[in-house]
NUDRENDO-412345 format. One line per field, with one value per residue: residue in one letter; residue number from 0; x, y, z of N, C-alpha, C in turn. Coordinates in steps of 0.1 Angstrom, whole numbers, plus 2048, in hexadecimal, padded with zeros to 3 digits. Atoms other than C-alpha are relative to their C-alpha. Layout:
<nodes>
resn (A,...) .
resi (NUM,...) .
n_X (X,...) .
n_Y (Y,...) .
n_Z (Z,...) .
ca_X (X,...) .
ca_Y (Y,...) .
ca_Z (Z,...) .
c_X (X,...) .
c_Y (Y,...) .
c_Z (Z,...) .
</nodes>
This chain:
<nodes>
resn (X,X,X,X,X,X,X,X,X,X,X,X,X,X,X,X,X,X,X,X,X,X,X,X,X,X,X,X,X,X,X,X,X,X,X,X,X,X,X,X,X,X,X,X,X,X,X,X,X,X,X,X,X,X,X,X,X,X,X,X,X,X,X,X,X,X,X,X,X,X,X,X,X,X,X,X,X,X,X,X,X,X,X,X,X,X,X,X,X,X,X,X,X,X,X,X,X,X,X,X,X,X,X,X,X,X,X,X,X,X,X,X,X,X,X,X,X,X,X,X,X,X,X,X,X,X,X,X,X,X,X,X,X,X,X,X,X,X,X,X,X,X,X,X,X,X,X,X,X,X,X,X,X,X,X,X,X,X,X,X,X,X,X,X,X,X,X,X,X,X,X,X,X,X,X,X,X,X,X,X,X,X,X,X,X,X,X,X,X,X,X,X,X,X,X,X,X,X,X,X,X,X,X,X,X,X,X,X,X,X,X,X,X,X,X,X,X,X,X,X,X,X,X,X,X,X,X,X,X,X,X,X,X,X,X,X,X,X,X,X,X,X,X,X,X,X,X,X,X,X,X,X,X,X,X,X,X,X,X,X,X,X,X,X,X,X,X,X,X,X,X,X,X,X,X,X,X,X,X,X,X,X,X,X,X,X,X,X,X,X,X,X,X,X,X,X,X,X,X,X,X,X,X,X,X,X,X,X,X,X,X,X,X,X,X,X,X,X,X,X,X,X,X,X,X,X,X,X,X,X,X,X,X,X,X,X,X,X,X,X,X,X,X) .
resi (0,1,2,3,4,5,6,7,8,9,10,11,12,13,14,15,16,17,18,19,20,21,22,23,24,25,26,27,28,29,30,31,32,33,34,35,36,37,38,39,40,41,42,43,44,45,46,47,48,49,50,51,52,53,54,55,56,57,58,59,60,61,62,63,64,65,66,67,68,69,70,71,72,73,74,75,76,77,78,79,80,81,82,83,84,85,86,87,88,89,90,91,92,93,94,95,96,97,98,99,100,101,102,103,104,105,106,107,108,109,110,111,112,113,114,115,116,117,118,119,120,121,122,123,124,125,126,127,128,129,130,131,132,133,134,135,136,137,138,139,140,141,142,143,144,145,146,147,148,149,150,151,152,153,154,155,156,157,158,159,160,161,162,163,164,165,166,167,168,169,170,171,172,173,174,175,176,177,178,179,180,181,182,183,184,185,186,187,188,189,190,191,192,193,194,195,196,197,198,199,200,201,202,203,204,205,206,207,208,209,210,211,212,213,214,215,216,217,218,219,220,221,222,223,224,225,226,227,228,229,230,231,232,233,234,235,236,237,238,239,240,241,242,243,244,245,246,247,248,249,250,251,252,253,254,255,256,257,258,259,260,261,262,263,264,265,266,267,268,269,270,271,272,273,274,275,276,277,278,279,280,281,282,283,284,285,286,287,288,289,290,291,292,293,294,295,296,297,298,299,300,301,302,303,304,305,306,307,308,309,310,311,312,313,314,315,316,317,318,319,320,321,322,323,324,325,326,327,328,329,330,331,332,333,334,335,336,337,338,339,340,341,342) .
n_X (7FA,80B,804,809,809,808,80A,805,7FE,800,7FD,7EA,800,7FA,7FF,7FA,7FD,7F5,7F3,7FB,7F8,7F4,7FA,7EF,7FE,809,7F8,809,7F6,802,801,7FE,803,809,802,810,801,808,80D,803,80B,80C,805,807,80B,813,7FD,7FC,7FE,800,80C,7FA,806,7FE,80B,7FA,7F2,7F5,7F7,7FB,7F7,7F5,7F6,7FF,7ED,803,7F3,801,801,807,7FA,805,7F2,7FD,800,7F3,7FF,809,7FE,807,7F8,801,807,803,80C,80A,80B,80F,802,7FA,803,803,7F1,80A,80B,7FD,7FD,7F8,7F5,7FB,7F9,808,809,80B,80D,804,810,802,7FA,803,7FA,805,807,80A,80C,802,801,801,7FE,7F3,7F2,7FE,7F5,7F4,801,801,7F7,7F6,803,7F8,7FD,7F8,7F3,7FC,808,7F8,7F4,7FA,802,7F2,7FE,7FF,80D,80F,808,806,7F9,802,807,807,7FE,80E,803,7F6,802,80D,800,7FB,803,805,7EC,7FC,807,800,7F3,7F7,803,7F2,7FF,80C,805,809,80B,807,808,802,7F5,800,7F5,7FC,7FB,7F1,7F4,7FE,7F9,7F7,7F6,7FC,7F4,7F8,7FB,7EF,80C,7F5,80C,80A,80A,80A,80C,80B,80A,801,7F5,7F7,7F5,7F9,7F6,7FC,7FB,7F1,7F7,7FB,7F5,808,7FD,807,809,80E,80F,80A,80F,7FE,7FD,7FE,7FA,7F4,7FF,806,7F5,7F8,807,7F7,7F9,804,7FB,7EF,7FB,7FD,809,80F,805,80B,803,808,80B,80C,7FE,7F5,7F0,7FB,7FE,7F8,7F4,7FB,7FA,7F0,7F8,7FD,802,7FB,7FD,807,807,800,808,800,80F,811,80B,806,803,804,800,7F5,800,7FA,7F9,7F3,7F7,7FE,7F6,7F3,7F6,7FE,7FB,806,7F7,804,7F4,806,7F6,7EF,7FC,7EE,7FB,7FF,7F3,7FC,803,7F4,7EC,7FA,806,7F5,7F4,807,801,80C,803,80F,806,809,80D,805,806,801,801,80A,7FE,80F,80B,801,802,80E,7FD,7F9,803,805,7FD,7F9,80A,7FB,7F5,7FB,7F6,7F4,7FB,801,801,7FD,805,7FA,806) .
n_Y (807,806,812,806,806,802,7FF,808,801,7F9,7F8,7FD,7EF,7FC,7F7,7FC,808,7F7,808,80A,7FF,80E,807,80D,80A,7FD,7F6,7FC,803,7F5,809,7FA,80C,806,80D,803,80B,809,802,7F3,807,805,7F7,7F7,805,80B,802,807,80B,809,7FE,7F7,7F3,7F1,7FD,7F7,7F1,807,7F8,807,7FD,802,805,7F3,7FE,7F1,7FE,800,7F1,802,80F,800,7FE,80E,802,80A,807,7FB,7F0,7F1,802,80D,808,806,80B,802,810,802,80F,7FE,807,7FE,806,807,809,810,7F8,7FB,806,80F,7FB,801,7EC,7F9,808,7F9,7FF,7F0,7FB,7F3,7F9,7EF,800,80D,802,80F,7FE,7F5,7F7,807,7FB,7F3,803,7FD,7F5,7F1,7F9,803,80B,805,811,804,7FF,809,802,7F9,806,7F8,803,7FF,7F1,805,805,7F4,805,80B,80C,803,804,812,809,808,807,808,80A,80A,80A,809,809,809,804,806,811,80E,80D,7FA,7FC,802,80A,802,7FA,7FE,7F7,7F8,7FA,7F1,7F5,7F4,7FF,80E,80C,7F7,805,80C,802,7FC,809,812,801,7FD,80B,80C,805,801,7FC,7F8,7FE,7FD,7FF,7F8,7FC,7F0,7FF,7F0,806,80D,7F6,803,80E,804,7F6,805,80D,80D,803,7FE,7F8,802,7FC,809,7FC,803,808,80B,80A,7FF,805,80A,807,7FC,80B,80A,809,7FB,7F3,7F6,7F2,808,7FB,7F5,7F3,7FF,7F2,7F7,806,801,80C,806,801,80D,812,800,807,80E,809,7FB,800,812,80A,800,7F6,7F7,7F5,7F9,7F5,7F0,7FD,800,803,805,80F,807,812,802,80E,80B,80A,7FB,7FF,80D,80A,7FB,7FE,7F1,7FB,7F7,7FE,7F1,7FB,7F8,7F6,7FE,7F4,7FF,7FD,7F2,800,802,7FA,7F7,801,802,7F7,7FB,806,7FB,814,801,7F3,7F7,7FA,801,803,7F7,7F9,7F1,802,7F2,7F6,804,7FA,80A,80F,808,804,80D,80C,804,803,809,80B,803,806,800,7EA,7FD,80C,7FB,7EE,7FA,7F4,7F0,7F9) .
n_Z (80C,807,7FF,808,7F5,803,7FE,808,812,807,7F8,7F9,7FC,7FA,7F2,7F6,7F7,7F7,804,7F0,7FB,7FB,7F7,800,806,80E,805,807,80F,807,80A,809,80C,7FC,80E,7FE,7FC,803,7F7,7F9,80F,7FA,7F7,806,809,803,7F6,7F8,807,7FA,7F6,7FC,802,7FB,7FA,7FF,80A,7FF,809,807,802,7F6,80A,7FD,7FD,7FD,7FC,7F0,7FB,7EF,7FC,7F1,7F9,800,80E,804,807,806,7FB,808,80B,809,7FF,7F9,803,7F3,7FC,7FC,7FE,7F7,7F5,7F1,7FD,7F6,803,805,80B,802,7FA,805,80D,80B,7FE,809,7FD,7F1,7FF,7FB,80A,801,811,804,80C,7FF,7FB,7FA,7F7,7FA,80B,808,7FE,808,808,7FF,803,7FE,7FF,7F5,7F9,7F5,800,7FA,804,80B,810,806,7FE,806,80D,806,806,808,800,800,7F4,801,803,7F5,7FF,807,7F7,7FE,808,806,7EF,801,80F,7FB,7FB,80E,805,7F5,7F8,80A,7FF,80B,80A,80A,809,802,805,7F4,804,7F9,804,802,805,7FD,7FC,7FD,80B,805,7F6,7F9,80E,7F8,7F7,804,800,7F6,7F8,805,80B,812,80B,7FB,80E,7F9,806,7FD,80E,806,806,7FD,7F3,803,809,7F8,7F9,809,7F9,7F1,7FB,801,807,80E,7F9,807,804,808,802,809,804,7F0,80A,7FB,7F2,802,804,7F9,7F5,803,7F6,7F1,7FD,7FE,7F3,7F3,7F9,802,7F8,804,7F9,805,7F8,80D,801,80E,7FF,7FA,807,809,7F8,7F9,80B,808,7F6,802,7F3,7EE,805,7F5,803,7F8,802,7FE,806,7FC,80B,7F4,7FE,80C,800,809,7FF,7F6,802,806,7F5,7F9,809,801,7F6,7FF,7F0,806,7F5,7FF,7FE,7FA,7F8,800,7F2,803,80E,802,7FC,80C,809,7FF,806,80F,804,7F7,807,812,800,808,809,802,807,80D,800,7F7,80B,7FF,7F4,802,7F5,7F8,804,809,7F8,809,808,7FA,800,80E,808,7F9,802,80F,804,80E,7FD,7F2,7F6,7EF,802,7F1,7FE,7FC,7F5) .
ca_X (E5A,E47,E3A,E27,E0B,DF1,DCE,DBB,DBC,DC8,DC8,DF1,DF8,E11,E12,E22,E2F,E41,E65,E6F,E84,EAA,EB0,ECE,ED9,EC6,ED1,EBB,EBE,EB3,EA5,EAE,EA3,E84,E7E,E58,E50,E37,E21,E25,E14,DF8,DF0,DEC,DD9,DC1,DCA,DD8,DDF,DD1,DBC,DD7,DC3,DCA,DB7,DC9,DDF,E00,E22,E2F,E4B,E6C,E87,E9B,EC2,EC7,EE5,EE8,EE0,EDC,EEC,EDE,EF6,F07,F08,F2A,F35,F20,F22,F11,F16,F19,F03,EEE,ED7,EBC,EAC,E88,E88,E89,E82,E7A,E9D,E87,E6B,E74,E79,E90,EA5,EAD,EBA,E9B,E90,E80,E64,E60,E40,E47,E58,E54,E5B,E55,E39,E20,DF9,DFB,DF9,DE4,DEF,E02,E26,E31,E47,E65,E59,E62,E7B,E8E,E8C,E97,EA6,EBC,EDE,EDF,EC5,EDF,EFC,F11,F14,F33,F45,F3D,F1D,EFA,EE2,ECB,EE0,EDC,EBE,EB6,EC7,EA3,E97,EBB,EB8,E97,EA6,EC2,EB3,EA1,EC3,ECA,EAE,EB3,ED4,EF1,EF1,F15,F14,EEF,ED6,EBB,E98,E89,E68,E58,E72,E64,E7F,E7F,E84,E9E,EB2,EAF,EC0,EDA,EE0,EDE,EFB,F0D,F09,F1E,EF7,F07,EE8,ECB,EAA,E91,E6D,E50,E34,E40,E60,E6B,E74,E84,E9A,EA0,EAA,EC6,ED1,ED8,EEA,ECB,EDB,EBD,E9A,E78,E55,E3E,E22,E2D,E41,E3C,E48,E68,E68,E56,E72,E87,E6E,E81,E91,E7E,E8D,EA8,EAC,EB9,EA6,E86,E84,E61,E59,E3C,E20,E0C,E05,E0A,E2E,E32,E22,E38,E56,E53,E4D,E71,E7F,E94,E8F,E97,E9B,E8E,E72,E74,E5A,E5F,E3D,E1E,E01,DDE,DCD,DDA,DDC,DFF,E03,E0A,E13,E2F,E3F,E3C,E4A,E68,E71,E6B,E76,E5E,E6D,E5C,E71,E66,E78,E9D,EAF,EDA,ED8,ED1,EF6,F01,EF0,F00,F22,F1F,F0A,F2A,F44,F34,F31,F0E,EFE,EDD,EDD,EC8,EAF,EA8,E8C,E8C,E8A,E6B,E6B,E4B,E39,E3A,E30,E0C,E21,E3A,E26,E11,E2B,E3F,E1D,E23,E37,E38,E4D,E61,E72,E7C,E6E,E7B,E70,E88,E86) .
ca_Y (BAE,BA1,B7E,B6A,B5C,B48,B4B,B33,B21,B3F,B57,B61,B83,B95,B9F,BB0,B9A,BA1,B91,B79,B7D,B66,B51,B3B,B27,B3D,B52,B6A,B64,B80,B69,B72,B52,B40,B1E,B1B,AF7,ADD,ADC,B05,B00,AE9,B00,B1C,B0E,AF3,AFC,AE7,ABD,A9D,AA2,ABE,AE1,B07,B0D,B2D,B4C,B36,B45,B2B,B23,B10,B0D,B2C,B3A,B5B,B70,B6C,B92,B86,B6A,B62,B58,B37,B39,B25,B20,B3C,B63,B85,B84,B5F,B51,B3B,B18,B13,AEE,AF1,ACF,AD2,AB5,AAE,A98,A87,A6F,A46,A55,A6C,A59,A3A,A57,A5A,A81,A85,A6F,A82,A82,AA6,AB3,AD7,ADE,B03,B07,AE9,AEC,AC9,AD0,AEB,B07,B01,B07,B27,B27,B37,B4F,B72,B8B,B81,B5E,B52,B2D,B17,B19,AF3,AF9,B11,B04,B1B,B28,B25,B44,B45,B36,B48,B4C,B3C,B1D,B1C,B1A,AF8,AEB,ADD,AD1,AC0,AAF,A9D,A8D,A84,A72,A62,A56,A49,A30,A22,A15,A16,A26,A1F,A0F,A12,A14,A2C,A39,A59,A61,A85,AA1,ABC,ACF,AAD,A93,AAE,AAD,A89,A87,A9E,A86,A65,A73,A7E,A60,A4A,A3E,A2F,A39,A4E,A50,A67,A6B,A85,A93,AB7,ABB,AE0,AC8,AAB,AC6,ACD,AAB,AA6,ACC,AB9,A97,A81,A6B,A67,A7A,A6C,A7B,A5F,A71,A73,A52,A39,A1F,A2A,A23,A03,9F8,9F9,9DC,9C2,9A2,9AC,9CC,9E8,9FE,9F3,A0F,A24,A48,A52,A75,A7E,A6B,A65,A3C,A35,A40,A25,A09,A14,A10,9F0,9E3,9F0,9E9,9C6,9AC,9B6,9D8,9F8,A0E,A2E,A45,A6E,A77,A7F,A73,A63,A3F,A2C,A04,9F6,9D3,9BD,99F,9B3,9BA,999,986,9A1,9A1,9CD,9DD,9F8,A14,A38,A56,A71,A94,A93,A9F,A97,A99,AC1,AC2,AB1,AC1,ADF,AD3,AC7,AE4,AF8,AE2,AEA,ABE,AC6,AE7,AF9,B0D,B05,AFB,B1D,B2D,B51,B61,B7F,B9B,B98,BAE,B93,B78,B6D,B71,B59,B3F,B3E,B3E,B20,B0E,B0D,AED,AF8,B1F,B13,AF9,B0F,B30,B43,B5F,B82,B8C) .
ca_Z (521,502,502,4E6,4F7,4E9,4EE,4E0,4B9,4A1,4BD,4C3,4D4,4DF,500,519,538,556,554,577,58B,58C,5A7,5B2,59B,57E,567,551,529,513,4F8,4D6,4BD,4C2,4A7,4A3,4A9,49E,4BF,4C2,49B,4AD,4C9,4B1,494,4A7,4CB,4D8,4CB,4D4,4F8,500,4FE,505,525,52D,51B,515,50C,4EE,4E5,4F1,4D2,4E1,4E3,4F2,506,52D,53A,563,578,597,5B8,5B6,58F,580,562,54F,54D,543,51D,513,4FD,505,4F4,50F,515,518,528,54E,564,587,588,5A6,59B,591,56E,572,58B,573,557,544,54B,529,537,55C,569,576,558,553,52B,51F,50E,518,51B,529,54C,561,565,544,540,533,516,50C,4F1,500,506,524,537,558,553,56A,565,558,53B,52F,518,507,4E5,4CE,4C1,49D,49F,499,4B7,49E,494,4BB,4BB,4A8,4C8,4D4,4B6,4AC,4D3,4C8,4A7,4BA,4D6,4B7,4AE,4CD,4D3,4B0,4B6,4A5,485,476,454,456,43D,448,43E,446,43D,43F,439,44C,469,47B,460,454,475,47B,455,468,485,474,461,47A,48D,46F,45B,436,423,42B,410,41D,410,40D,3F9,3F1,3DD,3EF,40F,3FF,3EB,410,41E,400,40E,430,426,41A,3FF,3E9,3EF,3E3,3DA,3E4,3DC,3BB,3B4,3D3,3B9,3C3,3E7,3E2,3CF,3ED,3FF,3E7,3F9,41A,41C,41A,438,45B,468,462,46E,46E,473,45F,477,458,459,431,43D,456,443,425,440,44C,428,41E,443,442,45C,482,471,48A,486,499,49F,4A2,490,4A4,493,4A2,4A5,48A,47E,471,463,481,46D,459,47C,48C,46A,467,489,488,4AA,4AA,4C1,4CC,4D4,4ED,4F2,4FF,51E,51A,4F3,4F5,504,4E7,4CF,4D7,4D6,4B1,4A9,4BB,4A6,485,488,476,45F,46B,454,436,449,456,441,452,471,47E,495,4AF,49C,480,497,483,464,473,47B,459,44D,460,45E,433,42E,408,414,436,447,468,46D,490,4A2,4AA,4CC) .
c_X (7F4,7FE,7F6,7FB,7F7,7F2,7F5,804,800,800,80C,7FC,80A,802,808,7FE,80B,809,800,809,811,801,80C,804,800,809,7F1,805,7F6,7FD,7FD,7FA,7F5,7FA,7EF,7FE,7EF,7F4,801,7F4,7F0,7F7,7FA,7F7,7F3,7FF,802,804,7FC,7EF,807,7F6,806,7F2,803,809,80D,807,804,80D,80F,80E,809,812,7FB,811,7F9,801,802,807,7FA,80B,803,801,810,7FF,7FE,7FE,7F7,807,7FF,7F3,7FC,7F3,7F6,7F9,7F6,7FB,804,7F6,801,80D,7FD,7F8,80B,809,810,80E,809,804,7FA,7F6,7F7,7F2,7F9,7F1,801,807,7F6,80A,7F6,7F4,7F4,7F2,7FB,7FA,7F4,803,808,80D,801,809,80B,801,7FE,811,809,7F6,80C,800,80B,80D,803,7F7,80A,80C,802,804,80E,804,7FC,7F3,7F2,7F4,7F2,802,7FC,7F5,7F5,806,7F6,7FE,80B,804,7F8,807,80C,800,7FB,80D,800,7F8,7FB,80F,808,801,80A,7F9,7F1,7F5,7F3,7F5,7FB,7F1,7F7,80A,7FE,809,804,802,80F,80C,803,807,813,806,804,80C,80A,806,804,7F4,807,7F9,7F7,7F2,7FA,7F7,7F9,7F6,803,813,809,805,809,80A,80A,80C,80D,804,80D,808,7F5,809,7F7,7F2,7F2,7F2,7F5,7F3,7FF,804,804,806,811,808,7FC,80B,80B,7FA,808,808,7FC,801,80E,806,803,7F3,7F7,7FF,7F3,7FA,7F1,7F0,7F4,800,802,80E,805,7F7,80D,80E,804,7FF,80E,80A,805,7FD,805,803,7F9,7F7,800,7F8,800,7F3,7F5,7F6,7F1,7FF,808,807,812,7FF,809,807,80D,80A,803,806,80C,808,801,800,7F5,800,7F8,80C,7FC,80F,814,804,812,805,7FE,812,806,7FC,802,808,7FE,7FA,812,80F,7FD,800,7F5,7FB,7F3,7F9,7F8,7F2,7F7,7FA,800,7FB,7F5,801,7F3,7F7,7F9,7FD,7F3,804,807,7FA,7FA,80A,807,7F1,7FE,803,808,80C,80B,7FC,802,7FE,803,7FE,812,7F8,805) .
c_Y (7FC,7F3,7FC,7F7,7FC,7FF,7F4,7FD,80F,80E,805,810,7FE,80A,806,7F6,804,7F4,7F7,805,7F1,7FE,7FC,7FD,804,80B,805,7FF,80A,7F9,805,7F6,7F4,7F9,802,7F3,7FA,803,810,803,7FB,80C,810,801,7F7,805,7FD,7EC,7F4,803,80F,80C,80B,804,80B,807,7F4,805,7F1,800,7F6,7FA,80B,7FE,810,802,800,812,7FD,7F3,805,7FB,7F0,7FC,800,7FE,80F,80F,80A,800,7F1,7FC,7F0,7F1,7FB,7F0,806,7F3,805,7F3,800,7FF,7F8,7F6,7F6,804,804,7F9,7F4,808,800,810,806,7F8,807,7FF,80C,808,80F,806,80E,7FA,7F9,802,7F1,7FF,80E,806,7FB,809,807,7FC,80C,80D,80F,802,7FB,7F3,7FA,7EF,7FE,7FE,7F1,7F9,807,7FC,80D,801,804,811,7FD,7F9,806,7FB,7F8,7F6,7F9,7FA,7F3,7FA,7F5,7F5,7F1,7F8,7F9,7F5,7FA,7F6,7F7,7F4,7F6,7F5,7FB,7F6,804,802,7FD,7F5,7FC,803,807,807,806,807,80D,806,80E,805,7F1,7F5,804,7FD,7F5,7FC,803,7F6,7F2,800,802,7F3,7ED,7F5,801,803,804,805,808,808,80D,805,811,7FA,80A,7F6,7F6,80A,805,7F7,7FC,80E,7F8,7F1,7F1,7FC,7FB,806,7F6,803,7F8,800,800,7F2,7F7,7F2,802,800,7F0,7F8,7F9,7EF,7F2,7F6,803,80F,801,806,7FA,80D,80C,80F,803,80B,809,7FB,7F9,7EC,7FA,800,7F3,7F6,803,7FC,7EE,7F9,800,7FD,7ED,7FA,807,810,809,80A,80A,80B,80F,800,7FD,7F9,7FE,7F2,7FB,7F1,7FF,7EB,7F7,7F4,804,7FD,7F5,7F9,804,803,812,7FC,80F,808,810,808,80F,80A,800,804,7FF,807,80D,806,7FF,804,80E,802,7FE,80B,80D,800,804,7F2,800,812,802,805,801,7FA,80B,80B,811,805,812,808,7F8,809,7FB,7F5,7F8,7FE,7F3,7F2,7FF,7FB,7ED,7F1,7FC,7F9,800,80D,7FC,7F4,805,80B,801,80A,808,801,80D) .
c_Z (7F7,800,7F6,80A,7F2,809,801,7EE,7F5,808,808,800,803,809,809,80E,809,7FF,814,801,801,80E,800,7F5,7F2,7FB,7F4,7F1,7F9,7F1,7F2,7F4,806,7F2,808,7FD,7FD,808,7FF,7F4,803,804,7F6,7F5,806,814,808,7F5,80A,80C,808,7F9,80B,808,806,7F4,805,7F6,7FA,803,809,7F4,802,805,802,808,80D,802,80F,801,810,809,7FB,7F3,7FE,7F3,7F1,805,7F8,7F1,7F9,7FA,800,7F5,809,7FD,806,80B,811,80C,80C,804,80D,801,7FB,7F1,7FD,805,7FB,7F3,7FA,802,7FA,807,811,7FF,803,7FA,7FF,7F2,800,7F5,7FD,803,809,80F,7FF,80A,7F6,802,7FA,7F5,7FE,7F4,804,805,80D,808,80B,7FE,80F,7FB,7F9,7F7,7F6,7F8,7F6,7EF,7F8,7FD,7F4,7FC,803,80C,7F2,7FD,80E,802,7F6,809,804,7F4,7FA,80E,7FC,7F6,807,80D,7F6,803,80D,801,7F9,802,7FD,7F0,7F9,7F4,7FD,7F6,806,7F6,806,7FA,808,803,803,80C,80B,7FA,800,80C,803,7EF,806,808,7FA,7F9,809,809,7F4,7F5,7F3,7F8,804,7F3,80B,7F5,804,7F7,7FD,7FB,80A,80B,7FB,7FC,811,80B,7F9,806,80E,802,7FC,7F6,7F2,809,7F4,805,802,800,7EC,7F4,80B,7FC,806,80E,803,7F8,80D,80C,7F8,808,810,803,7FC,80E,810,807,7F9,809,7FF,802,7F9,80D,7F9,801,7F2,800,808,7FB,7F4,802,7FE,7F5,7F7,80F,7FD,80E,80B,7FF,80E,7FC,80C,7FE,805,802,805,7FA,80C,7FE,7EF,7FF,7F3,7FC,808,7FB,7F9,809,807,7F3,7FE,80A,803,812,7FB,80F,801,807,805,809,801,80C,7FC,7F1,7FB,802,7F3,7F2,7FB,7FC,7F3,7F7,800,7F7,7F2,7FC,7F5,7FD,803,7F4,7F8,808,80A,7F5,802,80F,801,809,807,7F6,7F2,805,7F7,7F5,7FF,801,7F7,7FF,801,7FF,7F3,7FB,7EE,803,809,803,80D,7FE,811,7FD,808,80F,801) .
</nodes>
């Protein structure tokens, strides 16, 4: 089979890989839609992020829907033909962690795709992959295997969601607007948010974010006057999304968040200083938000239900033999919001 492998920084190939074998439990998926991803971005431009480096050939990749070809014995539920949304996310279900219902955090978590560990974890860009029968959830009729595949990505924004609170009747800010702002625009409506502003310094994404349900969009690279308005009487916003990692974004938050208000942080970034006395006189809740394990399930179903719209945030999709085009291109935020790969 073929497999995108990285090399090292700017070095992607495509190789040839021998396929696994299914086991029990497993079923083989024939992966047909593969989202190219933030960290897959890292690894191929700097290689690797942080103290994480590429110390081996690693297959990328884990944003992936495909059809079940293989079932191994004791498989339920799930047949030759169906497809399929695959969870990347595979914990021990063993460790302190996992046992108190907190999986995304495992210490012996095994995500597609990871240089973290050695050896690293393989990932999920290539032609056929052996999963466990309950990474696999099923894909609507009616529904495009790449709609499917924003499963992953629309799991992250909604654990987000989750460990701000409740959002009914909420006002909410989202700053950066690239495909994770965008989806967390997605869930906060979904989950009943009464107003939603979300910021950025390029226009082509903000033009975006009103596609998806923001209720107003601002430039504040252009006119930050107009977010700064918003700090008036303490604040506006019950909660802060924060997805760009950039720190002018979270000071600019917490001066527009109201008293006892929540800041939530998506957005990577590295070292950086926030005003402490802000947080301690407003009472902020300042909340981080890592991965997902349940809300892939559910991201499904409303994907499934037509509850929420993929679509527009899907810039175009490449054969393998467009793979280095792909990711330029995906690495652009002025051209593309989601680029996926063709298997």
């Amino acid at each position: 089979m073929k497999a995108v492998v990285i090399h090292a920084a700017r070095d992607l190939r495509v190789e040839e890989r021998e396929p696994e074998k299914v086991g029990p439990g497993q079923v083989e998926v024939a992966i047909e839609a593969g989202g190219i991803c933030g960290s897959d971005l890292h690894y191929f431009n700097h290689g690797g992020f942080g103290t994480v480096r590429i110390r081996e050939p690693m297959i990328l990749g884990h944003e992936i829907a495909g059809t079940i070809k293989a079932t191994g014995a004791g498989v339920s539920g799930l047949a030759v033909g169906d497809r399929v949304a695959v969870s990347p996310s595979r914990p021990c279900n063993a460790c302190g962690y996992c046992l108190r219902g907190m999986q995304n955090q495992c210490v012996n978590m095994r995500f597609y795709g990871s240089a973290m560990p050695m050896p690293h974890i393989q990932g999920a860009f290539r032609q056929r992959l052996v999963a466990e029968q309950w990474q696999c959830h099923r894909v609507g009729a009616g529904i495009s295997i790449n709609e499917a595949a924003f499963a992953e990505p629309f799991a992250v924004t909604l654990h987000a969601v989750a460990r701000a609170g409740s959002l009914l009747g909420k006002r909410v800010l989202v700053t950066g607007c690239g495909p994770i702002g965008a989806l967390t625009i997605i869930a906060a409506r979904a989950h009943g948010a009464r107003e939603i502003v979300a910021t950025d310094v390029m226009d082509a994404v903000l033009k975006k974010a009103e596609q998806v349900g923001a209720d107003r969009t601002i430039n504040v690279a252009n006119v930050p006057e107009q977010l700064g308005a918003y700090a008036a009487d303490k604040g506006y916003f019950d909660v802060h999304f924060e997805a760009s990692g950039n720190e002018r974004a979270i000071r600019s938050g917490l001066d527009v968040l109201k008293p006892r208000g929540v800041l939530l942080q998506l957005g990577l970034g590295g070292d950086i200083s926030i005003p402490q006395n802000t947080v301690v006189a407003k009472e902020i809740e300042v909340r981080g938000t890592f991965r997902f394990h349940e809300e892939f399930g559910l991201a499904v179903d409303l994907i499934n239900r037509r509850a929420v719209d993929m679509k527009p945030l899907l810039t175009g999709s490449y054969g393998l033999d467009d793979v280095q085009t792909a990711f330029e291109l995906a690495g652009d935020r002025s051209r593309s919001m989601k680029v996926q790969l063709s298997f």
